[in-house]
C-alpha positions as CSV (number, residue, x, y, z in Angstrom):
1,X,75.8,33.7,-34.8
2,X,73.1,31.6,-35.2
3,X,71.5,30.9,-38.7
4,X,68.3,31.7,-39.5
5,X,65.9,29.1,-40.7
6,X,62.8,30.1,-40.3
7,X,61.8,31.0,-43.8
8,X,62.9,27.9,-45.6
9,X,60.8,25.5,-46.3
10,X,61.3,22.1,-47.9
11,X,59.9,21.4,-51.1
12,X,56.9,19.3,-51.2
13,X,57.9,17.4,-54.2
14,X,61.1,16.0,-52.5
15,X,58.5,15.5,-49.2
16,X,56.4,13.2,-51.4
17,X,58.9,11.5,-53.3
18,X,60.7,10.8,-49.6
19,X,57.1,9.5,-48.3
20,X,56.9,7.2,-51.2
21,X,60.3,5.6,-50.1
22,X,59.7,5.5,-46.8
23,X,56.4,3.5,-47.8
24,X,58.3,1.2,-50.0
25,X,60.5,0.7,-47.2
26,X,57.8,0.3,-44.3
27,X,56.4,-2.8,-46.2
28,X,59.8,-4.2,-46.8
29,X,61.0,-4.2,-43.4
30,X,57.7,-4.7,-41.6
31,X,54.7,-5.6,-44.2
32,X,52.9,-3.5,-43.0
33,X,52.3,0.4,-44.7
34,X,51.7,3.6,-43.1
35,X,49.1,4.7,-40.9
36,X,48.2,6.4,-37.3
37,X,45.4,5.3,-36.2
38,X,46.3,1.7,-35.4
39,X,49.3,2.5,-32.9
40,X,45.9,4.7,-30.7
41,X,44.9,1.6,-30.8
42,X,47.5,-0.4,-29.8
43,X,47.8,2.7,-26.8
44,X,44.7,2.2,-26.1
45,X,44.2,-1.6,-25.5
46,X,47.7,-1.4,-23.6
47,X,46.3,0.7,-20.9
48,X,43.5,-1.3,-20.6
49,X,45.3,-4.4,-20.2
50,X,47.5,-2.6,-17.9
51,X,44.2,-1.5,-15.7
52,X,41.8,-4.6,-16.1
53,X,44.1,-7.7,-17.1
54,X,41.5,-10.3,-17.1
55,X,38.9,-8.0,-19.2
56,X,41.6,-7.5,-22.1
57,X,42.6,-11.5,-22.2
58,X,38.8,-12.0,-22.3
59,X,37.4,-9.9,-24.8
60,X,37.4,-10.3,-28.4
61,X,38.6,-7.0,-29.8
62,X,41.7,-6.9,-27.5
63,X,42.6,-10.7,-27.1
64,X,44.8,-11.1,-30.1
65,X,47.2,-8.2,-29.1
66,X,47.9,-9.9,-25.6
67,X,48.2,-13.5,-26.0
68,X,51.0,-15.2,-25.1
69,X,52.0,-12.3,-23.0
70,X,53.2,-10.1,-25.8
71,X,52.7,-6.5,-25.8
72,X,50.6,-4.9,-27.7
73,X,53.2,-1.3,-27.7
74,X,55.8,-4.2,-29.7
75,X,54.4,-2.5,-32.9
76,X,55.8,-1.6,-35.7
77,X,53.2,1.1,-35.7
78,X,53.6,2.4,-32.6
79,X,57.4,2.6,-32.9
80,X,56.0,5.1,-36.7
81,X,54.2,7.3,-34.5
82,X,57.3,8.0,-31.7
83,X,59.2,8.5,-34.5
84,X,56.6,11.4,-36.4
85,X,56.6,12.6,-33.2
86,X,60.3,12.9,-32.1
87,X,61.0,14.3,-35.9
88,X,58.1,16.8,-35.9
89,X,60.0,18.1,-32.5
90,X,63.3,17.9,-34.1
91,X,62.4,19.5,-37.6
92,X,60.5,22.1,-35.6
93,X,63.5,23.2,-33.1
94,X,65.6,23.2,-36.2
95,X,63.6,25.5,-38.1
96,X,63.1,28.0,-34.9
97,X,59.3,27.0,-35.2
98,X,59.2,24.9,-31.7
99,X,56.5,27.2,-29.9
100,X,53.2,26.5,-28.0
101,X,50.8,28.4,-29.2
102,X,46.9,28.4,-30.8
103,X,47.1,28.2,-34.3
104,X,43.6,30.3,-35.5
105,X,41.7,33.2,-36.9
106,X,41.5,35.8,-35.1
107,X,37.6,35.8,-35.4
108,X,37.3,33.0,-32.7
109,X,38.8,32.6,-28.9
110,X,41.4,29.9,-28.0
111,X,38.4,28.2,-26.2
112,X,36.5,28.0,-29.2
113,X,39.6,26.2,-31.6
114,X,40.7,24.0,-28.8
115,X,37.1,22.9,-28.6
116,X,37.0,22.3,-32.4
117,X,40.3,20.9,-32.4
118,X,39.3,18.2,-29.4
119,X,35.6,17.7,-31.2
120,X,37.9,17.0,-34.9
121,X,40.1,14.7,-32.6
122,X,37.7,12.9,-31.4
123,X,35.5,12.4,-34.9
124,X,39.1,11.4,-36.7
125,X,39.4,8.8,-33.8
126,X,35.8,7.3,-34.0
127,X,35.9,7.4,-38.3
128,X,39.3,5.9,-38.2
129,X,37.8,2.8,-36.3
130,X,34.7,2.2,-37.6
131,X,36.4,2.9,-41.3
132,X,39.7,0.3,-39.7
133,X,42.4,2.7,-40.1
134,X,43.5,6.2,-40.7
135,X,43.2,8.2,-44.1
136,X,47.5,7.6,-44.7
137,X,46.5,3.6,-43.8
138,X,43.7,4.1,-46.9
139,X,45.3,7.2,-49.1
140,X,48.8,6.0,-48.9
141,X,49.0,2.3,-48.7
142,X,45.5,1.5,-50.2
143,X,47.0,3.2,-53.9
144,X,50.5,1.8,-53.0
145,X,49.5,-1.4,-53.4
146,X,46.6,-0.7,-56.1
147,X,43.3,-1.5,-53.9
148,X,40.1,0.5,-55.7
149,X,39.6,1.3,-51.7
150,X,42.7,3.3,-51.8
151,X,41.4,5.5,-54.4
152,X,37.8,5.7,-53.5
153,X,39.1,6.8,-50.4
154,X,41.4,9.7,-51.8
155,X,38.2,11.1,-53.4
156,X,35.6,10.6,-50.5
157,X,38.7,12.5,-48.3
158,X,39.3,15.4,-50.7
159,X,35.3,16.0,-51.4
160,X,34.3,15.6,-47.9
161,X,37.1,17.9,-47.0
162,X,36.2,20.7,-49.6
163,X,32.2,20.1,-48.1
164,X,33.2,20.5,-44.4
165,X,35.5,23.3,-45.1
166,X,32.8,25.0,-46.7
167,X,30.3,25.3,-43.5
168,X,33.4,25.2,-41.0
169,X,35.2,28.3,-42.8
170,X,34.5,30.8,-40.3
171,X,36.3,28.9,-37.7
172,X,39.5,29.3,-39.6
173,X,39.1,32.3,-42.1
């Protein structure tokens, strides 16, 4: 008989502490910290190099991650995201919580969250460039390594969360 799992949780405290190493651990093996936002990037300017060659060896922005023939997918931050990906996946299926459905209230349609969901997508993308990285880039490794930015940045994400959550409420609640 199979076990269930469903109801167990693990406890946020351990989560955090296990975070922390594996931040310790990312700038020890790689020197680099956490973060999303730059392996999109790194996505991003390897299907453009893979559609318009010339155009990515020519341009500023997406030079550096081609010369000398390297690849820009040879990142330590791409290889992060596979692997938040392929544990999500995992830790889901274990817990019996590997589904596709909508997560939302029951006060909007799938259309509507899906829209919200792409529009949020989209704004987290565009913020996370013209800010150079991804909240865990500034939350995380910013106060990991002391930087005021890290901890300007935890405030300016909390606050602006508790704002927007206020006028976007009913799309949830």
């Amino acid at each position: 008989m199979k076990e269930d799992r469903s109801n167990k949780y693990m406890n946020p405290y351990l989560a955090g502490f296990l975070i922390g190493l594996m931040l310790i651990a990312a700038y020890y093996f790689s020197g680099e910290g956490l973060g999303g936002s730059g392996a999109l990037k790194k996505v991003a300017i390897a299907a453009v190099n893979t559609v318009a060659p010339e155009y990515t060896h020519e341009a500023a922005y997406f030079a550096p991650s081609v010369e000398n023939g390297k690849s820009p997918l040879n990142s330590w931050l791409v290889f992060e995201v596979i692997g938040v990906i392929l544990g999500a996946l995992l830790s889901a299926a274990y817990y019996g919580r590997l589904s596709m459905k909508v997560g939302k209230s029951p006060k909007i349609t799938n259309r509507t969250r899906l829209i919200a969901a792409l529009a949020g997508g989209i704004l987290w993308g565009v913020g996370s460039q013209l800010g150079r990285g991804c909240t865990s880039g500034l939350i995380m490794s910013g106060m990991a390594v002391n930087a005021l930015s890290g901890y300007i940045g935890l405030a300016a994400v909390f606050g602006g969360g508790y704002l927007f959550a206020y006028f976007f409420r009913k799309l949830w609640i």
